[in-house]
MARLUMFI-869780 format. One line per field, with one value per residue (C-alpha): residue number from 0; x, y, z. Coordinates in Angstrom, 3 decimals. Layout:
<rs>
seq = NUM / ... .
X = X / ... .
Y = Y / ... .
Z = Z / ... .
</rs>
This chain:
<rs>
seq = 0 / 1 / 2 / 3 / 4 / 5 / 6 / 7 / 8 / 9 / 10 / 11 / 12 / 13 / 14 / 15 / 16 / 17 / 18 / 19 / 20 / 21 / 22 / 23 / 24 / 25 / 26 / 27 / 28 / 29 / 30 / 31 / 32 / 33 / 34 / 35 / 36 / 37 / 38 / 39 / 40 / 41 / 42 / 43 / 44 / 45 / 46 / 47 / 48 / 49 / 50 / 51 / 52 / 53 / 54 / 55 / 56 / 57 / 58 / 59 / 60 / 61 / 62 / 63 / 64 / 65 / 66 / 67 / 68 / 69 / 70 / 71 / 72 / 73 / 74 / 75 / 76 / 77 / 78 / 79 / 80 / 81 / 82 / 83 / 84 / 85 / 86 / 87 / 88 / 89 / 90 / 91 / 92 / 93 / 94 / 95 / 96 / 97 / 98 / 99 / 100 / 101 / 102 / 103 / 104 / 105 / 106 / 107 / 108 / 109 / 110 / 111 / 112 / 113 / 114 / 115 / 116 / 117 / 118 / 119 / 120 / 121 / 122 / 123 / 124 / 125 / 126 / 127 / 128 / 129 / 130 / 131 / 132 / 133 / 134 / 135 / 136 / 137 / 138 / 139 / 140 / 141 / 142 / 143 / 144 / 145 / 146 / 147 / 148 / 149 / 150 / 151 / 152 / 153 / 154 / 155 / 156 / 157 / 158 / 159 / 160 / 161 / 162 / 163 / 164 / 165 / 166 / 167 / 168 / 169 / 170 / 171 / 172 / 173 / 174 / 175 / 176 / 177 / 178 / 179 / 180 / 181 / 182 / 183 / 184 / 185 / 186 / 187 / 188 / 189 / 190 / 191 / 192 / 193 / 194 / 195 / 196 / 197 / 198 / 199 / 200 / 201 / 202 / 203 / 204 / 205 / 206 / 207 / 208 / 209 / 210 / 211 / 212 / 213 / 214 / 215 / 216 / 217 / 218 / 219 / 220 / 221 / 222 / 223 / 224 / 225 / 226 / 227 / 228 / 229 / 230 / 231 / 232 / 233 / 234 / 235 / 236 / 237 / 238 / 239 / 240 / 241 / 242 / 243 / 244 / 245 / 246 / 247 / 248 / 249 / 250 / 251 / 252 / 253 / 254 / 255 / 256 / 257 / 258 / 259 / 260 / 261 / 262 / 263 / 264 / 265 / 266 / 267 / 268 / 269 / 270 / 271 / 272 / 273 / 274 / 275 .
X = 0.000 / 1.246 / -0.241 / -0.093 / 0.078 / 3.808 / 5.500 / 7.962 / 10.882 / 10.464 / 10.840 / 13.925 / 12.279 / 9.552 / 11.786 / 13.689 / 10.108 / 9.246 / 13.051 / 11.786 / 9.054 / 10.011 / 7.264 / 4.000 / 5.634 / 5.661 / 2.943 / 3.635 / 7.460 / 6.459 / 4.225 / 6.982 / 9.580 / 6.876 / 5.799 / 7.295 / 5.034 / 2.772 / -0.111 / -1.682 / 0.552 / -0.012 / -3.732 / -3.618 / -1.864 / 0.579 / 0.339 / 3.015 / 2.664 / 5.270 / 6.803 / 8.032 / 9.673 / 10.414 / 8.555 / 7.648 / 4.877 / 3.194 / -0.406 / -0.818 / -4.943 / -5.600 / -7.430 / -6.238 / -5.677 / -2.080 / -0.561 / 3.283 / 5.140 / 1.561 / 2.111 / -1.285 / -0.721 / -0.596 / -3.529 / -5.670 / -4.476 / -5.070 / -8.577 / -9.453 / -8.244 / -9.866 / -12.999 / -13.942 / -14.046 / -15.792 / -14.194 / -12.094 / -10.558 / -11.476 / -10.089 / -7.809 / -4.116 / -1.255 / -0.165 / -2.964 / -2.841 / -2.377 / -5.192 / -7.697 / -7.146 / -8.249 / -10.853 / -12.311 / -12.143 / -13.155 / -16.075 / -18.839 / -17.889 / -17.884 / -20.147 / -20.148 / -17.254 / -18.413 / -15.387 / -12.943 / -9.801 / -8.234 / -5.162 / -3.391 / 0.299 / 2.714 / 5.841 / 8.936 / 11.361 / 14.630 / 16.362 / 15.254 / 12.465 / 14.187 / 12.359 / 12.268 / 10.873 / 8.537 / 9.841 / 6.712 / 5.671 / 7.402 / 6.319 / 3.335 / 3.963 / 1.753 / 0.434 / -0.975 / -2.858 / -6.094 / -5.734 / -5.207 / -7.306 / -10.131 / -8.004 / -7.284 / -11.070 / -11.844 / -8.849 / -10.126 / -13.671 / -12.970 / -10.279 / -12.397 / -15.716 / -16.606 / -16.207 / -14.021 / -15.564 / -18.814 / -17.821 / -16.175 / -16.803 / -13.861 / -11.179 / -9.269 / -8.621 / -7.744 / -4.965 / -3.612 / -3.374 / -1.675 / 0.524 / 2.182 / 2.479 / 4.430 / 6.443 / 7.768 / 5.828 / 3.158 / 3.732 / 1.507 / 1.895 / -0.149 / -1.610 / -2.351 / -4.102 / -5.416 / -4.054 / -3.772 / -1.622 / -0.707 / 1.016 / 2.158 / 4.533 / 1.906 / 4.446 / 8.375 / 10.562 / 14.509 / 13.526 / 11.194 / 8.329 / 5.008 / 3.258 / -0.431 / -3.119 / -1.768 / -4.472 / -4.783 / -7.379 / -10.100 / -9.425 / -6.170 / -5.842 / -5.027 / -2.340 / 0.871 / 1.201 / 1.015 / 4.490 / 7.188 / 4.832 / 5.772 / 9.011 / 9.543 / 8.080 / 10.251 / 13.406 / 12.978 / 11.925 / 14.869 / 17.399 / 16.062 / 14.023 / 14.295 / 16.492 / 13.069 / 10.072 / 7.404 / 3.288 / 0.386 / -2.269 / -5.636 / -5.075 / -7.699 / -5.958 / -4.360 / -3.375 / -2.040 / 0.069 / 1.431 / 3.076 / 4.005 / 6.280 / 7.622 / 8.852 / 10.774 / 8.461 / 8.528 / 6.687 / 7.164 / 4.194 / 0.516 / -1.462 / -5.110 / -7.388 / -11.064 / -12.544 / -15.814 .
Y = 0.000 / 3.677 / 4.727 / 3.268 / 4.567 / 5.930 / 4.973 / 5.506 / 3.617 / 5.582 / 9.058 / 9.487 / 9.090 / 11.727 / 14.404 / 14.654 / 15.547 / 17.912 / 19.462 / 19.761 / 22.156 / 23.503 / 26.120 / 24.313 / 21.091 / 23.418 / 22.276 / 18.424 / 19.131 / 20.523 / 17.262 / 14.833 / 16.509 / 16.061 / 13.412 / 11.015 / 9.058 / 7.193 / 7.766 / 7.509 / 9.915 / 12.786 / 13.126 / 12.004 / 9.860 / 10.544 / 8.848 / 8.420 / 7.934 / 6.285 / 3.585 / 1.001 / 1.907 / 5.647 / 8.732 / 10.637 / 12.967 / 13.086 / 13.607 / 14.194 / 13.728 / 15.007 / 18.133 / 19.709 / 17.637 / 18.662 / 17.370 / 17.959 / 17.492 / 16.124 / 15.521 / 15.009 / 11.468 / 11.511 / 13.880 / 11.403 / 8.728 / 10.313 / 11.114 / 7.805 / 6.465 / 9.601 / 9.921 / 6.434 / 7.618 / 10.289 / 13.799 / 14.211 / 17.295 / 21.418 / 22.237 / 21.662 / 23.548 / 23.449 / 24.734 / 25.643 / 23.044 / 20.427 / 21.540 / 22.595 / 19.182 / 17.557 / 19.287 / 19.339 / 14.957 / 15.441 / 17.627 / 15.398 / 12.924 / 15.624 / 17.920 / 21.569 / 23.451 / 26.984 / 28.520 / 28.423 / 30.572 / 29.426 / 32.092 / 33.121 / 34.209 / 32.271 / 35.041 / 34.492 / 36.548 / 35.422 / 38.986 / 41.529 / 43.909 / 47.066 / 49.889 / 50.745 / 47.965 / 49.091 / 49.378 / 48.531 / 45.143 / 42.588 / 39.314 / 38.605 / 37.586 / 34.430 / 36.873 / 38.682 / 36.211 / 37.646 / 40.553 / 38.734 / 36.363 / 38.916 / 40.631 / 36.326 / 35.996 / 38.902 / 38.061 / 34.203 / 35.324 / 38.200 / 35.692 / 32.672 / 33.410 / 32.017 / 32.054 / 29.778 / 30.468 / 28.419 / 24.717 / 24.385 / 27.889 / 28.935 / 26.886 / 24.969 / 27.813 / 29.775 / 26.995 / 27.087 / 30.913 / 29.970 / 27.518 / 30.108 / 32.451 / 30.352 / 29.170 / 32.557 / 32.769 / 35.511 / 39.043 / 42.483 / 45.996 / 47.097 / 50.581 / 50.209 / 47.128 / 46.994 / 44.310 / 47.137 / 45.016 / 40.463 / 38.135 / 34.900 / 32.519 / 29.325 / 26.630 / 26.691 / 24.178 / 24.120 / 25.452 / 28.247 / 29.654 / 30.280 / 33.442 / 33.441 / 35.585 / 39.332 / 41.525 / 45.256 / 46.727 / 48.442 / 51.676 / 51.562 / 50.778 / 53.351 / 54.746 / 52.621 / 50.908 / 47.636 / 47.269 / 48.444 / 45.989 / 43.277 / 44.345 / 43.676 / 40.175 / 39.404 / 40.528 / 38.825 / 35.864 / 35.671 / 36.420 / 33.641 / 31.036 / 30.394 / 31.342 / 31.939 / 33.877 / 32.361 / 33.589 / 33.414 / 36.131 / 36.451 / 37.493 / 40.162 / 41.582 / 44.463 / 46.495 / 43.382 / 42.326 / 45.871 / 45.754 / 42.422 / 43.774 / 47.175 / 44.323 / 42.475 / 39.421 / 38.047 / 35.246 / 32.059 / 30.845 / 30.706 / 28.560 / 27.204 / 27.073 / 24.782 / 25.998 / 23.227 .
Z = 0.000 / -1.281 / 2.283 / 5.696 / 9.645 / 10.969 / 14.432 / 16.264 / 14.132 / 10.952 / 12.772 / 11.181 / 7.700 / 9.231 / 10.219 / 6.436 / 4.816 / 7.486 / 7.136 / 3.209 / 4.188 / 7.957 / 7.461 / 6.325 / 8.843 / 11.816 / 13.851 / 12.948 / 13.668 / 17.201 / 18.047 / 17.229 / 19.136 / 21.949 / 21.645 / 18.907 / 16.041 / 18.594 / 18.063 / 21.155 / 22.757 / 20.484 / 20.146 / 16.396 / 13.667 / 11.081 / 7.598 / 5.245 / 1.525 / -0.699 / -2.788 / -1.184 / 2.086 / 1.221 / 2.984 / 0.216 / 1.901 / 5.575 / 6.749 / 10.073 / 11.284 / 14.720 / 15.868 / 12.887 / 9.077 / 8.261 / 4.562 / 4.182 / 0.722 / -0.534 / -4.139 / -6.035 / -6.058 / -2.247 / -1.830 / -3.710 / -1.329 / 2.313 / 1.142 / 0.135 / 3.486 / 5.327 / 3.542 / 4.917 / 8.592 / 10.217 / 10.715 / 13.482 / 12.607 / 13.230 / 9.953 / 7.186 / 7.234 / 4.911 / 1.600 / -0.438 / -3.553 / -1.095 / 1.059 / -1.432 / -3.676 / -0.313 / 0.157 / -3.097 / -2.511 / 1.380 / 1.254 / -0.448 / 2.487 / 5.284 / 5.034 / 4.361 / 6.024 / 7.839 / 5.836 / 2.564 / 2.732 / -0.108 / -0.013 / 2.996 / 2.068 / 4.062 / 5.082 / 7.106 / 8.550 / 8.976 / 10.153 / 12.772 / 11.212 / 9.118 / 11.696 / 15.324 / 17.705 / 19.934 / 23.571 / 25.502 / 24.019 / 26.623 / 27.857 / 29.294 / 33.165 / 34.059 / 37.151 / 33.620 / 32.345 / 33.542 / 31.677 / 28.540 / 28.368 / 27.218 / 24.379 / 23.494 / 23.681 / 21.485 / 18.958 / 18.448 / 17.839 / 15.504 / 13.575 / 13.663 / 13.460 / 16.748 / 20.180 / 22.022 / 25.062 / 23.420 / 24.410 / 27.808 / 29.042 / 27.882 / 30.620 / 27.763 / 25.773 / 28.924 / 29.909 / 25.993 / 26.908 / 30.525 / 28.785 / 26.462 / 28.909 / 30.753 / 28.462 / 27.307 / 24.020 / 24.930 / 23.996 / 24.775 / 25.218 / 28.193 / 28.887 / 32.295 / 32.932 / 29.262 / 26.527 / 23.459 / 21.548 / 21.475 / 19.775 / 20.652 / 19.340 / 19.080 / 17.186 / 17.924 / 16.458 / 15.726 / 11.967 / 12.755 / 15.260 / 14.069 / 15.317 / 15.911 / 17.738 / 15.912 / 17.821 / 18.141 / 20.575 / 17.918 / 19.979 / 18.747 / 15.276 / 12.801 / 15.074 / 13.606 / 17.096 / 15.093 / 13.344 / 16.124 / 18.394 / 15.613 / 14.957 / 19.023 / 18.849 / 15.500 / 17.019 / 20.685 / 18.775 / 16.241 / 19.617 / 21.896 / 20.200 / 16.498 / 13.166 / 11.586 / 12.305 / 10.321 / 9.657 / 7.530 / 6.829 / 4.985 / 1.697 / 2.200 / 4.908 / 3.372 / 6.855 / 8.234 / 5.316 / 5.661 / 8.692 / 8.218 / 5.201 / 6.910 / 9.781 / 7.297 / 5.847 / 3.015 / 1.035 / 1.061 / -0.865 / -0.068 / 2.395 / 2.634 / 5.675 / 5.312 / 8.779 / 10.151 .
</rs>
């Protein structure tokens, strides 16, 4: 078979596709280093597909349906195998000809998703940002955590499209927040005791971090507070946990994409998102 289940003794084999493509592997790279290929340990499965013994392409399926190095051939293959079970996953993230072939196989077998972005540029950052970094942002202090949580709240609903406050009352989304915060991967600026500006850092592996959760109070947009406050995040980022500073943004997102350039990013191709 082209496709079958990975464990543990063909990590080695897992790691050189996800060093191919350290960017759109990021959040696969992070749960291996974790946790290894067993299954059971890492809230998911990873599929490989190839000839014979060789790794050509990964899949991981988990809360989120990840493809790596999917060639069309191995697209075609993962939703076979996938479309047989039920949906496990909250959406569909990777490169966008990868993602979009799956979903384009997926969706007659699961349903309507509640959103298509089909073009999110994917931008890294490999050097401190070209202008001033902003002074104020700093790390968020896990004594803080109150504070953010509502400027987290209000980011993940205006991003998403839906509360994550809905299912559990909010507590696992509030020890995600927690979690970052103590691991040194939460950033705001604070006037007073008000979040006006966050960022954190929500995948880090040995090839890049991912940042996630870009938020600017609504008061305070329009004011240029947005690209020193990345530029901060970038360069403490770059200094003390990765050689790369990776992102992607909503193609539609024209003030975002913006800053993201004046700090320094550039493109690195295009992802997908298919949000249920």
């Amino acid at each position: 078979m082209p496709i079958r289940q990975l464990g543990e003794s063909e990590r080695a084999a897992v790691e050189r596709i996800l060093d191919q493509d350290p960017y759109a592997g990021a959040q696969i790279a992070e749960r291996v280093a974790a946790h290894g290929l067993n299954w059971w340990r890492s809230d998911g499965r990873i599929y490989g597909y190839g000839t014979g013994r060789r790794v050509e392409s990964v899949c991981w399926s988990g809360a989120h349906l990840v493809p790596v190095c999917a060639t069309p051939a191995a697209v075609t293959a993962y939703a076979d195998l996938l479309g047989a079970e039920p949906r496990i996953c909250s959406s569909i993230i990777g490169r966008a000809d990868a993602v979009l072939e799956l979903w384009d196989r997926l969706g007659g077998h699961w349903g309507p998703a509640r959103d298509v972005r089909p073009h999110q540029p994917l931008l890294v950052a490999d050097r401190e940002a070209p202008i001033v970094a902003d002074p104020q942002v700093r790390l968020v202090k896990l004594g803080e955590v109150d504070q953010l949580f509502p400027a987290a709240v209000a980011m993940y609903t205006e991003e998403v499209g839906v509360s994550p406050l809905l299912d559990d009352g909010g507590r696992g989304y509030r020890r995600r927040i927690a979690d970052l915060v103590r691991a040194k991967r939460a950033y705001a600026r604070f006037v007073g005791d008000r979040v006006v500006f966050k960022a954190e850092l929500a995948i880090v592996t040995r090839r890049t971090t991912q940042v996630q959760g870009v938020w600017v109070d609504p008061e305070y947009r329009g004011r240029g507070l947005a690209a020193g406050a990345m530029a901060a995040v970038v360069r403490d980022a770059l200094r003390r946990v990765a050689p790369t500073v990776s992102l992607y943004v909503n193609d539609y997102n024209t003030p975002a994409r913006r800053v993201y350039a004046r700090c320094g990013f550039v493109p690195n191709g295009s992802f997908a998102t298919v949000l249920f």
